[in-house]
N, C-alpha and C positions, 0 to 999 in steps of 0.2 A: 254631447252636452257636458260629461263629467270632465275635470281636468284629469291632468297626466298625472301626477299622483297625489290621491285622494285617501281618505280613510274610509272603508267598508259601510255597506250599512249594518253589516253583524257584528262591527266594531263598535260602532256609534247606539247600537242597541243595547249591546253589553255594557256603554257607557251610560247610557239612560238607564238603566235595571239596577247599575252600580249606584246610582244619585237615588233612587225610588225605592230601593230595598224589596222591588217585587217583580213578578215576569208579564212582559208586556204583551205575551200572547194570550193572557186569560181571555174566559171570555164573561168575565166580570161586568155588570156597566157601573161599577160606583166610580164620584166623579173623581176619586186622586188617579184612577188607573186610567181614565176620558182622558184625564189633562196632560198624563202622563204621555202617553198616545201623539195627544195635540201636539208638544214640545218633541216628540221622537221625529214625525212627521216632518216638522217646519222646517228642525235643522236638517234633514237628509232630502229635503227638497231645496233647501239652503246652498246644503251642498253639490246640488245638480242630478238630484237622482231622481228617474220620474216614477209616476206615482204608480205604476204596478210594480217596479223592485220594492217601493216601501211597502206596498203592498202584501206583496208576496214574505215581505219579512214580519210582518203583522199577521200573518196568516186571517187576509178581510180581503174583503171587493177594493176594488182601486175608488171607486166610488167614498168609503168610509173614510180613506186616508182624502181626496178630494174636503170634504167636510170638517176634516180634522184639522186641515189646513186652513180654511176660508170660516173656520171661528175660533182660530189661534187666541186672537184678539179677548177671546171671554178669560181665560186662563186667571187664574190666582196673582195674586204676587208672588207667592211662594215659588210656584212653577215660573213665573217668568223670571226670578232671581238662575233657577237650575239653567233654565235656557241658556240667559247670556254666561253662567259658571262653564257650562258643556262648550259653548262655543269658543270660549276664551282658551280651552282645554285642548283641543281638536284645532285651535291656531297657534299652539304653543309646542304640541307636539312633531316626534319627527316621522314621519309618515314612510318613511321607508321601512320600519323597523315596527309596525303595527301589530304584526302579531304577535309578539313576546310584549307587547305591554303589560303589564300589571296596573289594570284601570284602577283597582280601589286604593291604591297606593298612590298614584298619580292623581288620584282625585282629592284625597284626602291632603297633597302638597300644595293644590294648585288652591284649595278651597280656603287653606290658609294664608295664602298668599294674599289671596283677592281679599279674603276678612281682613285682614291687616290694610291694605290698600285702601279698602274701601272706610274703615275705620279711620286713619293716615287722613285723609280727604276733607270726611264730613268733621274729623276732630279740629280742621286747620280751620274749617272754615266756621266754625263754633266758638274755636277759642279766638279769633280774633274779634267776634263781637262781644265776646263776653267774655271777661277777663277772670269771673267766677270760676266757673268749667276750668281752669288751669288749677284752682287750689284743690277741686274734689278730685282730681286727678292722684295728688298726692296724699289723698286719704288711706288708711288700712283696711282690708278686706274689712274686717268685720264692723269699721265704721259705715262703711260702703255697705254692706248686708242689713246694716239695722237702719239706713237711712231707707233703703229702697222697701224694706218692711211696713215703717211707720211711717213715712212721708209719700212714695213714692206711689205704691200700691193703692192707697186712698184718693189720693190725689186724679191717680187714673181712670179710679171706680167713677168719682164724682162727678170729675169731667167727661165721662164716657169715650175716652181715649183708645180706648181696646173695642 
């Protein structure tokens, strides 16, 4: 089921633990470390590996990594942002050469790229309906700081926006 060359799941663990700042074998149940789990699971099943290696690298029953998968779907925005960042990561990389990676290096490249990118995208497609968005653009920080202070902030309270 796995392809011919694939990246580890102790690769793709130490990938997710690099994005989570924490170890995914606690045996914690708060939910950032659940989701974190959920996202470890999805892509390593993503990637062809069945569910007692995930298992086994979760140190849990094949059963929890089962559940972990088939309620992917509840997961945060946050965590599903890391998902597709990991996956983007793990298809950019070169897989021959996996174990001398330096993930937090490499994630910290690739996380910028994609912020840029994904910035790049939704700014293209903002400023062409609205020709505003191009002038605050060329604002100074700290006209920028005190707009989003007094205007910005309020404005979000109000509308219940957060």
């Amino acid at each position: 089921m796995k392809t011919k060359q694939q990246i580890d799941v102790e690769s793709i663990k130490e990938l997710v633990e690099s994005f989570y700042g924490f170890d995914l074998n606690s045996k914690r149940r708060h939910r950032e470390l659940v989701y974190a789990k959920r996202v470890f699971s999805k892509i390593c099943r993503d990637n062809g590996y069945i569910y007692r290696e995930i298992a086994k690298a979760l140190d849990c029953e094949h059963a929890n990594v089962i559940n972990h998968i088939n309620s992917f779907g509840t997961v945060d925005n946050v965590d599903l942002r890391i998902y597709n960042k990991i996956n983007k990561v793990i298809l950019n990389t070169d897989l021959a050469d996996t174990d001398s990676l330096n993930f937090k290096a490499l994630i910290y490249d690739y996380e910028a790229k994609i912020d840029k990118l994904e910035a790049r995208l939704s700014l293209k497609d903002v400023t062409e309906e609205n020709g505003e968005i191009k002038s605050i653009l060329l604002w100074d920080k700290a006209v920028i700081d005190d707009f989003v202070a007094t205007r910005l902030k309020p404005y979000k309270l109000i509308n219940k926006l957060d």
